[in-house]
N, C-alpha and C positions, 0 to 999 in steps of 0.2 A: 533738864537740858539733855543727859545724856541719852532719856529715852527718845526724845523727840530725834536729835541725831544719830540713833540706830535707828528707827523708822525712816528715818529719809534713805537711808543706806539701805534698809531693804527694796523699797519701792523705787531703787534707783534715778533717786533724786540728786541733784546737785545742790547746796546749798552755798548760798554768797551770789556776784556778781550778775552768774549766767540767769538767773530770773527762774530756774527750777525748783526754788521753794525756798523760805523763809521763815528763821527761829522768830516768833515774837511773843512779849512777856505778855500776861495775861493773867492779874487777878491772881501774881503771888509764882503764877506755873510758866514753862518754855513752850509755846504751844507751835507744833508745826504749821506751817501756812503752805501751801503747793502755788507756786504762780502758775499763770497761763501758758507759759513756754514749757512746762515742766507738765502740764495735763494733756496738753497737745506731742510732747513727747513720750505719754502713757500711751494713747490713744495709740500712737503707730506704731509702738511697740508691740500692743496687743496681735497682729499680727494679718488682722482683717482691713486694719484703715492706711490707706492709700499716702492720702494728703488730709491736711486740716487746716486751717486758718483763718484768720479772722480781721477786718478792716473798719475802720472809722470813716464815714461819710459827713462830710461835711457840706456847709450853706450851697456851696460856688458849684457842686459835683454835680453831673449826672445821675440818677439814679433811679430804676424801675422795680418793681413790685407787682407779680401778680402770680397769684394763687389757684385755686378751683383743679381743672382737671389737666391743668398742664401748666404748672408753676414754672418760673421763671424768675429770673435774681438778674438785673443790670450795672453793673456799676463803673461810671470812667468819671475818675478823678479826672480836675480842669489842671489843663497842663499851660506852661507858659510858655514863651516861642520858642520856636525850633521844637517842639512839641518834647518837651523833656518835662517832669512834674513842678507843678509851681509850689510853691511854698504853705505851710498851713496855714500863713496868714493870710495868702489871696485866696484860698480855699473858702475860708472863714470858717465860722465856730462849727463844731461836732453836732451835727443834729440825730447822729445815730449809729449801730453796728452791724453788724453781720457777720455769720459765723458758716461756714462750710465745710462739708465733710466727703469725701473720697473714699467709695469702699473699693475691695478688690477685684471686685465684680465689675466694677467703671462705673456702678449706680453712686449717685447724686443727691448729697440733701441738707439741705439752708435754715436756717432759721434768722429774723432780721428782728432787732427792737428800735424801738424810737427813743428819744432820747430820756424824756418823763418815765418810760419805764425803766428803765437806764437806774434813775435819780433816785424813783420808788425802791428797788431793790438795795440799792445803796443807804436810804433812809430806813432800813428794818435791819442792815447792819449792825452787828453789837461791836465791833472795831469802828464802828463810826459811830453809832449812839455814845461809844466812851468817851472817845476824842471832845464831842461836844459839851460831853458833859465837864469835862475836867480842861474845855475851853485849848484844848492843843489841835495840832494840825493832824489828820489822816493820811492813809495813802491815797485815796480817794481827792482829796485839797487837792495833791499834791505831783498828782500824777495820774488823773481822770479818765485820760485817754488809756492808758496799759490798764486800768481796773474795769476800763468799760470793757475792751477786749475782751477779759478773761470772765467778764459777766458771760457775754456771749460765746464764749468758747465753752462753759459750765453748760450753757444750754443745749448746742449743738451735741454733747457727750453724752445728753439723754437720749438721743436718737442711734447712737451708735453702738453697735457691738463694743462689752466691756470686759477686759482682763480683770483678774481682782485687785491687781494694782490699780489700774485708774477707779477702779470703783471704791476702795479704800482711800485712794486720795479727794475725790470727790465727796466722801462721806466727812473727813477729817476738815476740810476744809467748809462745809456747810455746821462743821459743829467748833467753830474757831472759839474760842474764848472757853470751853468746855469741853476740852475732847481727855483729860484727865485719864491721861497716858500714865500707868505703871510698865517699871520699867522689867517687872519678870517678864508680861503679856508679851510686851516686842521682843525683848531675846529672844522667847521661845514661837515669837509668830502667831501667835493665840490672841492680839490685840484684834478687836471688833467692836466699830461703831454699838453705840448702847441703842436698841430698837425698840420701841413696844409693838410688841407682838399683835396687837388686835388694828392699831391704824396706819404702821409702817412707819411714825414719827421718828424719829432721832431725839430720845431724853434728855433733858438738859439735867445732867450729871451735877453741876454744880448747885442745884436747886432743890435735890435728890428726887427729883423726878417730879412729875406735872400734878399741881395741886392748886386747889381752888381758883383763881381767876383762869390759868392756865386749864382748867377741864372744861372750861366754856369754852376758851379760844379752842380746843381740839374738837370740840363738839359740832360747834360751826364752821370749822376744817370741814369737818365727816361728811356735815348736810350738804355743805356745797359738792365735795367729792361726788356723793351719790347724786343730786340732782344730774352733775355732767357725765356719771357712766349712764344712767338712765335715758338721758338724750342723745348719746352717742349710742345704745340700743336699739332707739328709735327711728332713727337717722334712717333713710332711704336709698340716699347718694352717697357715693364716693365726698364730691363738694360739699355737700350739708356736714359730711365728718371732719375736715377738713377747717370747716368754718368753727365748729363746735369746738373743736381741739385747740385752734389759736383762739380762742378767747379764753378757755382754760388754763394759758401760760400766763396770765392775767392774774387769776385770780386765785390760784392754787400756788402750795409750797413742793418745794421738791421733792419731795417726798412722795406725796399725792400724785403728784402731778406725772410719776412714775408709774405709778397706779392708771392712773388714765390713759397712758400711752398704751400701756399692754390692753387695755379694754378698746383702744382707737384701733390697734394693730390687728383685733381678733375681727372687730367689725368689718374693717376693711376688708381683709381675708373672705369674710362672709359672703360681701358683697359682692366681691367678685368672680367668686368663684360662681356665684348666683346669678352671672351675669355672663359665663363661657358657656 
């Protein structure tokens, strides 16, 4: 515990009420948890991000979508009379979220999930795989709507210029149930996600790293990785990268999926400069 509470105190986190991060037990350890309010107040601490946030759309809202070479994010929640906001219950159920980001430059950039991927994400969960398993309730039951947020607020922070602070809490919190903090490492600052070196993955420390069933899952990690930098290589347009990339949010971990951004970012670059 004590170490997980000097890490929050380094990355200037709050822990308790305000939603900045959260002690929870884990398989014997105190394992930090970073909420959404608490990566969204790394993100503009970093010094480049503007604004950030993130919305829940629901049945009853308005909402547009469109992507290619002049994206676009619509959203007006239904409001009730006198036009002040109606309630989530006339709104109806959560069909999705969105996440935005404000750089200092005044550029602009969104990312939106639907709600199944929403679910998928939540279902590869290991705080949620435990829950079911030992038949208790998650944060996730329990409180849907703040974990979908902070799904997509975890998404939108791949796109963003990162401090090491948000990027260490991003990392701590992708490795929750295993991130088997010693508490020399944080006094002295030297705490770092465990990484292998050759695919970018995050080691599940508790398992002592990736062995038999687990070198197939990384395997076919890899091939899909390479399939989608190979077709973002290919790619001709601006919109065909674009296209190739959200389908990639799909189907890659974050890890990877970090990996492809920089290989989206270099194309892009290519392209248009191949195009002044």
């Amino acid at each position: 515990m004590f170490a997980a509470v000097i890490q929050s105190s380094q990355l200037g986190l709050e822990v308790g009420l305000m939603g900045e991060a959260h002690l929870v037990p884990f398989g014997g350890q105190c394992q930090l948890i970073p909420g959404y309010t608490g990566l969204m107040k790394l993100a503009r601490n970093s010094g480049q991000v503007v604004d950030i946030y993130a919305e829940a759309v629901r049945m009853n809202d308005k909402f547009a979508l469109k992507l290619g070479m002049e994206r676009n994010l619509e959203h007006e929640p239904l409001t009730a009379p006198g036009g002040f906001p109606a309630s989530d219950e006339e709104r109806g159920d959560v069909v999705g979220f969105y996440a935005v980001g404000v750089l200092k430059d005044g550029s602009r950039t969104f990312v939106a999930m639907g709600r199944k991927e929403v679910e998928r994400i939540r279902d590869g969960s290991r705080g949620y795989q435990a829950a079911k398993k030992y038949k208790k309730e998650s944060t996730w039951d329990t409180d849907f709507v703040a974990m979908g947020l902070k799904t997509a607020i975890r998404r939108i922070c791949k796109f963003l210029p990162k401090s090491p602070e948000l990027a260490t809490a991003l990392a701590m919190d992708e490795q929750a149930g295993r991130q088997n903090l010693n508490l020399d490492d944080v006094i002295n600052g030297s705490y770092t996600p465990v990484v292998d070196k050759d695919t970018g993955e995050i080691v599940d420390v508790a398992d002592g790293g990736k062995t038999g069933n687990s070198n197939a899952a990384t395997s076919t990690k890899l091939e899909k990785l390479e399939k989608i930098v190979a077709a973002l290589r290919d790619a001709n347009s601006v919109e065909a990268l674009d296209e190739i990339y959200i389908r990639a949010e799909g189907d890659l971990d974050d890890a990877n999926l970090e990996i492809a951004m920089r290989e989206y970012r270099k194309c892009k670059d290519a392209i248009s400069n191949s195009l002044i």
